[in-house]
Each structure stands twice: as structure tokens, then as C-alpha cells.
C-alpha positions as a LaTeX table, in Angstrom:
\begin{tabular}{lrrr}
\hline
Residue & $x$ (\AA) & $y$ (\AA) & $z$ (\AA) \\
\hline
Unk1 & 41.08 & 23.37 & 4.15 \\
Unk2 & 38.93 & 23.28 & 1.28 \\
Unk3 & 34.60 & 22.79 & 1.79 \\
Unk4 & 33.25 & 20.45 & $-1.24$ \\
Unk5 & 29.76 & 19.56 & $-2.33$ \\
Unk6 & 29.64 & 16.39 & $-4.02$ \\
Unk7 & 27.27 & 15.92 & $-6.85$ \\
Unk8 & 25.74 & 12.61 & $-7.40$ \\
Unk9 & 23.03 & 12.40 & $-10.96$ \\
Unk10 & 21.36 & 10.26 & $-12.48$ \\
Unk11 & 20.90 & 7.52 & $-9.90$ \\
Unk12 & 17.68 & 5.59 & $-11.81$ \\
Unk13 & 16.70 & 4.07 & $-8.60$ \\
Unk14 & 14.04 & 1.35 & $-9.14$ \\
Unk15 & 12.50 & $-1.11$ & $-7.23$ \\
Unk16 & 14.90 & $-3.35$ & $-5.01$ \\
Unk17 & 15.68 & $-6.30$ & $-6.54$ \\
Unk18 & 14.64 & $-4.77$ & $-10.55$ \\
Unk19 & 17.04 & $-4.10$ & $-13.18$ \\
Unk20 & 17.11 & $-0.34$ & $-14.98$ \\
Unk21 & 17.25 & $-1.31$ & $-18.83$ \\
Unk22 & 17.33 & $-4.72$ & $-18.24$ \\
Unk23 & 20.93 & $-5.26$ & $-16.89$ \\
Unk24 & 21.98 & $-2.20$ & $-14.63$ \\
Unk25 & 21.38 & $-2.50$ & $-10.75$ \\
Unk26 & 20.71 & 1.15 & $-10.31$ \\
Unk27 & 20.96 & 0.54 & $-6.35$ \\
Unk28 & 23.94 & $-1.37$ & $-6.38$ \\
Unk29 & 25.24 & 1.28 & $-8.04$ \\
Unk30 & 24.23 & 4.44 & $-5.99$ \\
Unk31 & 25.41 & 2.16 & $-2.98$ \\
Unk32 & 29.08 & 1.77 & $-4.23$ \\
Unk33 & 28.96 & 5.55 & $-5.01$ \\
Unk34 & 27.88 & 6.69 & $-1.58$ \\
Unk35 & 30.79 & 4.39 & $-0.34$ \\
Unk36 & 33.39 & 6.31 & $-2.35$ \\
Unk37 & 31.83 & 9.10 & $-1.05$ \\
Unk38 & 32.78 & 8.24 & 2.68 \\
Unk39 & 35.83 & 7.00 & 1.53 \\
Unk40 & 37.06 & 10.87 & 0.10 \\
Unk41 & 39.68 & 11.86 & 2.33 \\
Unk42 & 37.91 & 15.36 & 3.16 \\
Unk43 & 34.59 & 14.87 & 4.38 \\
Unk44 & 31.38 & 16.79 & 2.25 \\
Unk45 & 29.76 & 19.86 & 3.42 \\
Unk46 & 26.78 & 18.85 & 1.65 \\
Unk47 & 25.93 & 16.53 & $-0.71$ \\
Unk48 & 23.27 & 17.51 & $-4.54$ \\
Unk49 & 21.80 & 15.22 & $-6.39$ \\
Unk50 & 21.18 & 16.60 & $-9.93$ \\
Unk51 & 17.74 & 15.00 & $-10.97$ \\
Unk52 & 16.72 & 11.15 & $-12.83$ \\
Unk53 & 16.69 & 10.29 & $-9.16$ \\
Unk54 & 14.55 & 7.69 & $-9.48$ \\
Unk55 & 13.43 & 5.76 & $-12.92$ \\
Unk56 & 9.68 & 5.93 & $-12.46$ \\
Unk57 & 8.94 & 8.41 & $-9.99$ \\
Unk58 & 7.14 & 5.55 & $-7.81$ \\
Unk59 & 6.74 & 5.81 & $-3.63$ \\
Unk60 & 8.84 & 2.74 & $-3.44$ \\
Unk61 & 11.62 & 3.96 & $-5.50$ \\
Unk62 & 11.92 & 7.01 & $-3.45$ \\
Unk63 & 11.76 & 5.23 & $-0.25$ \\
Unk64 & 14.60 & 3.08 & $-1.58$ \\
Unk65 & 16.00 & 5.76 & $-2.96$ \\
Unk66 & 16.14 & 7.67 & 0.94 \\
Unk67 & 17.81 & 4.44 & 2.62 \\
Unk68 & 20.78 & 4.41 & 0.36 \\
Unk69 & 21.57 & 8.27 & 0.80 \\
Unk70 & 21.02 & 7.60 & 4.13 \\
Unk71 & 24.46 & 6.86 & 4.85 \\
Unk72 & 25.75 & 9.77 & 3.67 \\
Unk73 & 25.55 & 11.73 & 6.94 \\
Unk74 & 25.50 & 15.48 & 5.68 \\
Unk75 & 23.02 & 17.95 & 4.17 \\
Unk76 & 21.59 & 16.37 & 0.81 \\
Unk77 & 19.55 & 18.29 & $-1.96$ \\
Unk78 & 17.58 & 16.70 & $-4.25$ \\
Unk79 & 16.19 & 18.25 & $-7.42$ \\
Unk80 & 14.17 & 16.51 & $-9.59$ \\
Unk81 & 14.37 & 14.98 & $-13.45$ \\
Unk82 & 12.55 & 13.97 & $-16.22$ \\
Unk83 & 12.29 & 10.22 & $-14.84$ \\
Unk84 & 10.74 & 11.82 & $-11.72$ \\
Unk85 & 7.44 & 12.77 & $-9.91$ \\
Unk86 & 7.63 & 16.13 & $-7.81$ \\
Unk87 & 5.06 & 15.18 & $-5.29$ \\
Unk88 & 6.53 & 12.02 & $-4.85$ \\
Unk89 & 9.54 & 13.28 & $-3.59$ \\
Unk90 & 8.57 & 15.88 & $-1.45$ \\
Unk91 & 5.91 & 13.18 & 0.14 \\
Unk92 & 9.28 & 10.75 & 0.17 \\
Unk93 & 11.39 & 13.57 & 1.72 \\
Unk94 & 8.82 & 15.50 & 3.69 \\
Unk95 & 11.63 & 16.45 & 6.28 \\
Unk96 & 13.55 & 18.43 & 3.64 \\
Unk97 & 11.73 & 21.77 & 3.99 \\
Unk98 & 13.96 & 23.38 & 1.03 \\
Unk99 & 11.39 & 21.29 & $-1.23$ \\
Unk100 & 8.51 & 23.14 & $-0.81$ \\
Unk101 & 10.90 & 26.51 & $-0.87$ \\
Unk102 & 9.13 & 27.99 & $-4.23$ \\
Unk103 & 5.59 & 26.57 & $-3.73$ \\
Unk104 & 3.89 & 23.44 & $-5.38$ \\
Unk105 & 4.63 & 24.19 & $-8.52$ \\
Unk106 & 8.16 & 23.59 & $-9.06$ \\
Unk107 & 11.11 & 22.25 & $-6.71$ \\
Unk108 & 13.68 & 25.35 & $-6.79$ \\
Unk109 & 15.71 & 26.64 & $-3.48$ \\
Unk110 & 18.45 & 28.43 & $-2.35$ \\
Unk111 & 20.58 & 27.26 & 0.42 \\
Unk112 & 24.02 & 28.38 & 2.26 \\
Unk113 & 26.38 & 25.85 & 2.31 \\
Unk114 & 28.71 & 28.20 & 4.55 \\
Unk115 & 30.99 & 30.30 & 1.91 \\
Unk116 & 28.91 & 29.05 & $-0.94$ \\
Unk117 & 25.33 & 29.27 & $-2.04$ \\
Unk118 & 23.56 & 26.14 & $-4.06$ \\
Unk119 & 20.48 & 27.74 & $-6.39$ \\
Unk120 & 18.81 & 24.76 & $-7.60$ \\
Unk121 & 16.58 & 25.46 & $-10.36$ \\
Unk122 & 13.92 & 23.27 & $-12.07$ \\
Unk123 & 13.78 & 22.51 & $-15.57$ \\
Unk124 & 11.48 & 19.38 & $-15.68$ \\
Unk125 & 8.26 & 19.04 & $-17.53$ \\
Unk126 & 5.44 & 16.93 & $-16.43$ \\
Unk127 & 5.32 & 13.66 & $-18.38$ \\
Unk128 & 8.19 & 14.66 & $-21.37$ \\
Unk129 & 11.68 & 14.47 & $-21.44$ \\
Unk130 & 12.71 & 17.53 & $-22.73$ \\
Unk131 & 13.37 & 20.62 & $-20.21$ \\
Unk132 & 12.21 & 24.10 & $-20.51$ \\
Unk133 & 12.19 & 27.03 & $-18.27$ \\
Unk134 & 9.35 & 29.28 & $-17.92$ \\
Unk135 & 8.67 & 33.04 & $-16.81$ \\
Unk136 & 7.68 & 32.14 & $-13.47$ \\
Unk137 & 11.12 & 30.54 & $-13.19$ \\
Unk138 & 13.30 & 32.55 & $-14.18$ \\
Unk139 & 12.09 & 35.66 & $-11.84$ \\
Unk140 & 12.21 & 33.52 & $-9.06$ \\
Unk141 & 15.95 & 32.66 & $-10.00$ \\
Unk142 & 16.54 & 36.40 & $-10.67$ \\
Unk143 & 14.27 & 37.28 & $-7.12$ \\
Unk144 & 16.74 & 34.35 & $-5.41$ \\
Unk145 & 20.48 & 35.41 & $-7.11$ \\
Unk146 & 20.15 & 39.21 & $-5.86$ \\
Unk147 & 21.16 & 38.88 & $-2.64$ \\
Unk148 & 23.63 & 36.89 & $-2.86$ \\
Unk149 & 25.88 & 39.26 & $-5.36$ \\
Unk150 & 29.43 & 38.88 & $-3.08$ \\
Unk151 & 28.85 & 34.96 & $-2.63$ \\
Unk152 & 30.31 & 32.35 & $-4.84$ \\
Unk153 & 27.72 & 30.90 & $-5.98$ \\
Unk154 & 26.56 & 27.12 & $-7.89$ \\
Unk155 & 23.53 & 27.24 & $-9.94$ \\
Unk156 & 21.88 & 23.22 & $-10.01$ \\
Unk157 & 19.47 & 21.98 & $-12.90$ \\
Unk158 & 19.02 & 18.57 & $-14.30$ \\
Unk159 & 18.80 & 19.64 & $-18.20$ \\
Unk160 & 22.01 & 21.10 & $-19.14$ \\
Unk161 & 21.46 & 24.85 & $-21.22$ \\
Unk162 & 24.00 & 24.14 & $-23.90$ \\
Unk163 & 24.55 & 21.78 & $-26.78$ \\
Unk164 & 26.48 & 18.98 & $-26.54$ \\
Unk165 & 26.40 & 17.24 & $-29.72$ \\
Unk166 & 25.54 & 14.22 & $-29.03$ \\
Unk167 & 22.02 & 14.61 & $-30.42$ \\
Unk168 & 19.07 & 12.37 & $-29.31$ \\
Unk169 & 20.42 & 13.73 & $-26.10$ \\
Unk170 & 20.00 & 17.21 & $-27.11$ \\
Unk171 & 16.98 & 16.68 & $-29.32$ \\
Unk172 & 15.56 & 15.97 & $-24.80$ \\
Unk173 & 17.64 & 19.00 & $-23.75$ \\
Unk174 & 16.72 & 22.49 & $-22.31$ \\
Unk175 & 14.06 & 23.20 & $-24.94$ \\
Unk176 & 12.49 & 26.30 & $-23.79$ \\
Unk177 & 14.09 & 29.49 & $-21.85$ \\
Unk178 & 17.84 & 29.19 & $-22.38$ \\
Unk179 & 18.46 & 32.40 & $-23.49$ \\
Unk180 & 16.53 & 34.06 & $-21.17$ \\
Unk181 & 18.57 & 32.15 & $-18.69$ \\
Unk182 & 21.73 & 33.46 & $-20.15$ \\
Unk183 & 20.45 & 36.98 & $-19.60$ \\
Unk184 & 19.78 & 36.47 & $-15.92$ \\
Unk185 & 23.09 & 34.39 & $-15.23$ \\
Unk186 & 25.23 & 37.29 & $-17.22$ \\
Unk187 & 23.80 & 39.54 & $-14.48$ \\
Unk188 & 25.03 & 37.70 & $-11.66$ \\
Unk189 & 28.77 & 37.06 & $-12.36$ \\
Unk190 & 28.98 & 35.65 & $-8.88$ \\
Unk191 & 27.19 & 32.36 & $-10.48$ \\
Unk192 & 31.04 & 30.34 & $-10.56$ \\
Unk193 & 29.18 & 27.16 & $-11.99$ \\
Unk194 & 26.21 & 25.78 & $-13.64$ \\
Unk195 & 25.69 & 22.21 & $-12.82$ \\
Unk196 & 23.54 & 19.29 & $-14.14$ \\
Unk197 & 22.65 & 15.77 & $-14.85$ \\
Unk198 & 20.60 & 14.11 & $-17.97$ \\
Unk199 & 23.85 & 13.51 & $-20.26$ \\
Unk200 & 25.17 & 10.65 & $-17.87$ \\
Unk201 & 28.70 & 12.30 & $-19.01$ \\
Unk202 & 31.21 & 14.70 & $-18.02$ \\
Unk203 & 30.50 & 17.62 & $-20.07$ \\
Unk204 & 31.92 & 21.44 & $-20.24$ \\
Unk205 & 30.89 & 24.58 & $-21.75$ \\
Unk206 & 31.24 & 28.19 & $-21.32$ \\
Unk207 & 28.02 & 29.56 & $-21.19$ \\
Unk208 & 26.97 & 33.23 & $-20.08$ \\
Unk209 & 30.28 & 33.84 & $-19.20$ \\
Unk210 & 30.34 & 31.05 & $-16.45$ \\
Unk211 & 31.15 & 27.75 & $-16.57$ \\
Unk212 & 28.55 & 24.86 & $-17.07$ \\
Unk213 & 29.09 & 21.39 & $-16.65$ \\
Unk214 & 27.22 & 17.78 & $-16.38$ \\
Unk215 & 28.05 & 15.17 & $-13.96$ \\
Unk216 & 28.16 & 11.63 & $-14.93$ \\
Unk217 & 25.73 & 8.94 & $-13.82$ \\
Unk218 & 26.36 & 7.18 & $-10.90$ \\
Unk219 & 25.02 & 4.03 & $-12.91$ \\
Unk220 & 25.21 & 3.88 & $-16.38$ \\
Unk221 & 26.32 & 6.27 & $-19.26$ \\
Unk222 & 24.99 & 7.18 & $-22.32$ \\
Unk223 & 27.29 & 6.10 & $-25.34$ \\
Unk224 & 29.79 & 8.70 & $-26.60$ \\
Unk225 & 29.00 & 9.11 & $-29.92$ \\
Unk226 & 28.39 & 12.67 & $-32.08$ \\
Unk227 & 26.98 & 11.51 & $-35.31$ \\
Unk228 & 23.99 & 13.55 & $-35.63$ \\
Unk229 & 22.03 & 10.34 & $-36.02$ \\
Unk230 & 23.99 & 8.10 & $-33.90$ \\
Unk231 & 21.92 & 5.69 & $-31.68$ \\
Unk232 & 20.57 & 6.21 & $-28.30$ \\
Unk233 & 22.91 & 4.26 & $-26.49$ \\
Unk234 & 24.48 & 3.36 & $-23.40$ \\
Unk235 & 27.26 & 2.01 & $-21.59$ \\
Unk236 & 28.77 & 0.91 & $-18.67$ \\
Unk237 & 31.25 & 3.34 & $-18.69$ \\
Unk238 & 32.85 & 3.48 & $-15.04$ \\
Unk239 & 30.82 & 5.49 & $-12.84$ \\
Unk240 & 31.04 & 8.70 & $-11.05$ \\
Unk241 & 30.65 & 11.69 & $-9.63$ \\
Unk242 & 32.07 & 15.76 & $-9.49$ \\
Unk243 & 33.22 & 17.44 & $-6.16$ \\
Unk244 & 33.00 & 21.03 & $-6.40$ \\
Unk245 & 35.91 & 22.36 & $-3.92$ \\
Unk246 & 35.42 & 26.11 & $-2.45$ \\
Unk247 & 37.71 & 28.06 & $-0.06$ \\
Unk248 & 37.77 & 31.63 & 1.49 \\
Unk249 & 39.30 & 32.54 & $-1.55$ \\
Unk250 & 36.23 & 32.33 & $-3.43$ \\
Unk251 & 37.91 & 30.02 & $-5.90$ \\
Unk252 & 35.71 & 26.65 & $-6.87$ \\
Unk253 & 37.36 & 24.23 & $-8.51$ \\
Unk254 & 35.73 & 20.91 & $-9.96$ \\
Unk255 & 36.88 & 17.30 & $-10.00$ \\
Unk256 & 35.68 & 14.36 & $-11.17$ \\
Unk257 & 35.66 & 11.60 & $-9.06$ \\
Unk258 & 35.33 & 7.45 & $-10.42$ \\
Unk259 & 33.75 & 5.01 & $-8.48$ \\
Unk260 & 35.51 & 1.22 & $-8.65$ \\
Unk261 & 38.25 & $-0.43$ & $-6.93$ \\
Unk262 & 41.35 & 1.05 & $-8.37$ \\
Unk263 & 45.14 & 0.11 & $-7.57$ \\
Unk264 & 46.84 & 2.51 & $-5.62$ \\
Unk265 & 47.31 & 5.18 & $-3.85$ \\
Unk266 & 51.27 & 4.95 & $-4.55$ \\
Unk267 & 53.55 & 7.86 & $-3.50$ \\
Unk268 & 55.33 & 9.34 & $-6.42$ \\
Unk269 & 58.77 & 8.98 & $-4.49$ \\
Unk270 & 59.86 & 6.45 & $-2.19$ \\
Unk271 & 61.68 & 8.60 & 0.70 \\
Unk272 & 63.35 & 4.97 & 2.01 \\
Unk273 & 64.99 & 4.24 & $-1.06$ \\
Unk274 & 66.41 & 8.02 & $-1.50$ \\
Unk275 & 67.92 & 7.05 & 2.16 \\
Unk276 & 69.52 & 3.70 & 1.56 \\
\hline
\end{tabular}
């Protein structure tokens, strides 16, 4: 039987009771997605939540924030995003020691999921959308990848490192320190995935000879569109989220999940009617 680590992104929690862009319940959201999460027939391992966790970065929204994962019942990672405030959520989530794992600084970790090892790295930068990646993080992910050459192995950031053409998305992308990421990743071919938020979209790209990919929002999604100057848009796409699926085989394999009543399940053959 297959582990999984769900990713959840992009949750824009806000006040309860408030509106994110004036007509998406960010909670109500999350909430529905945390049921579909309980409702996966295989149970997570752990559950990573890929940055934008909140909208402002206020207390409240993190305490609000913290009741709705709540439910969840496993391990759950946070790293943060452009919409969020660092102390904040360590002060929200002062029981999650992994926080405070690389200093004050910057939220980065490294955690066993049993078979698997989640390297969350942080690409925010105080007060702008855009993401870069410094020195300082970089040899910490280097420092944090070396022992862990024989494990399969999920590398988490909110900013994605490649283009995906749609561009006032990528205009806030990883700004700063993608190449040099490249370099470090190519070093450690036991890196099976690169994951992240920001795009509300499921998005794929080779990059550094890996696999990187962003998770949709769990609320709303940003309008698929690749004129260079197309509009900064959004819909309300139906939501989601990926499971990443690993096994002693050392194989992951990613799905994306929807969240929403949907018809079904049906079985593809009817074994009563093959008997009568």
C-alpha cells in the first residue's frame, strides 16, 4: 500500500465571515477541501501546505487558519507565501518545532515522512510578491539534501522556478536564484519532485532534470490565459489539490485531486448483469 502526502496551496484564509476578492469564501473553501481530504480512500501520511496560507498574514487569520486544518488528523507542514507573515505563523503554530528548523530568518526544514523526505524551502520576500532565493538558502538546501542521497525525496517552495507563460504571474515568480537552484537540485538526483503554490493551477515542467509542478488553489484560480499581456485574472475554476503517492519502490507518482460533489463512483462493469 502506497504512503501519500497531500498538498493543499493557496488557501487565502481571511477573517471569518470576510470575502477574499470580494466574492470567494476562502474558509469555506479550505473546509470542503479538508473534507475531501478525509474522504480519500487511503488515509495521508502527512499533509504540506505550499504557501498564500493566509491573505494578510494577520493573528486572526492564522488562528482561523489552525481550526480548519485541525481536522485533518496527521502531520501538517506549513511553508509560507507572499500573502504571509513568518512570525505570525510560527507565533500561530508555536507547537510545530520544524518552523524554527533554519533559524529566524527564513522558514525551511527537512522532515521524514517514513520512505520519503519533504525539504521545504523558502522563497518569500518581505513585503513583495516576487520570490528569490539567496546564498544563505541555497547552502542550507545543499547542507540539508546531502544526507539524504538514497531517499526519494520532495523539494516544497511556494514560487515555482520555471516559466509558465502566463505572465503577470511570472512577471511575481522566482526572481532571484533559480539557476543556482538548478545547480544544487542537478546534484541531488534523489530530489523526485519540486512542488509549489502561487500559480493557483496545475502546472508541469522538467526542470534540473526532475520534475516540478504547482498545485492548484484550494479556493480560487487564476485565469488561464498566455497572452503576454493578458489580464490578471481569476476564476472559479473547481478546486483542488495533488497527492504525491510513494512506495518501497521509490517510485512517486502525482495526482490531482478536485474538490466538489461529483456523480459517481460507478464500476466500469456490472458483474450481475454478466451473470443474468
Amino acid at each position: 500500500m502506497p504512503k501519500l502526502l497531500v498538498q493543499l496551496s493557496d488557501t487565502h484564509i481571511r477573517l471569518p465571515g470576510q470575502l477574499a476578492y470580494r466574492c470567494v469564501d476562502t474558509s469555506a473553501c479550505l473546509e470542503q477541501a479538508v473534507a475531501a481530504v478525509l474522504a480519500l480512500p487511503q488515509a495521508p501520511s502527512a499533509v504540506v501546505v505550499t504557501g498564500d496560507l493566509t491573505d494578510s498574514g494577520q493573528p486572526a487569520e492564522y488562528s482561523q487558519l489552525r481550526a480548519l486544518l485541525m481536522p485533518l488528523g496527521c502531520p501538517i507542514y506549513l511553508l509560507p507565501g507572499n500573502h504571509d507573515d513568518r512570525g505570525e505563523l510560527r507565533r500561530a503554530f508555536a507547537d510545530h518545532d520544524y518552523l524554527r528548523q533554519s533559524g529566524d530568518a527564513f522558514v525551511q526544514y527537512a522532515v521524514d515522512l517514513g520512505g520519503l523526505r519533504l525539504v521545504a524551502i523558502d522563497t518569500t520576500v518581505t513585503g513583495a510578491p516576487h520570490g528569490e532565493l539567496a546564498s544563505a538558502h541555497l547552502a542550507w538546501l545543499e547542507t540539508a539534501l546531502a544526507p539524504g542521497r538514497t531517499t526519494p525525496t520532495i523539494a516544497a517552495m511556494h514560487h515555482p522556478p520555471f516559466a509558465t507563460f502566463i505572465g503577470h504571474m511570472d512577471d511575481v515568480g522566482l526572481q532571484r536564484g533559480g539557476r543556482e537552484l538548478a545547480a544544487v537540485i542537478e546534484r541531488h538526483p534523489q530530489v523526485e519532485r519540486i512542488i509549489c503554490g502561487h500559480l493557483h493551477r496545475s502546472i508541469q515542467a522538467r526542470f534540473a532534470g526532475t520534475m516540478a509542478m504547482t498545485a492548484p488553489s484550494t479556493a480560487h484560480a487564476v485565469a488561464f490565459d498566455l497572452a503576454p499581456d493578458a489580464a490578471s485574472d481569476f476564476m472559479m475554476e473547481p478546486p483542488g489539490f495533488l497527492v504525491h503517492a510513494w512506495s518501497q519502490t521509490r517510485q512517486v507518482a502525482s495526482h490531482l485531486v478536485f474538490v466538489g460533489k461529483f456523480e459517481g463512483p460507478y464500476p466500469f462493469h456490472d458483474e450481475r448483469a454478466l451473470t443474468d
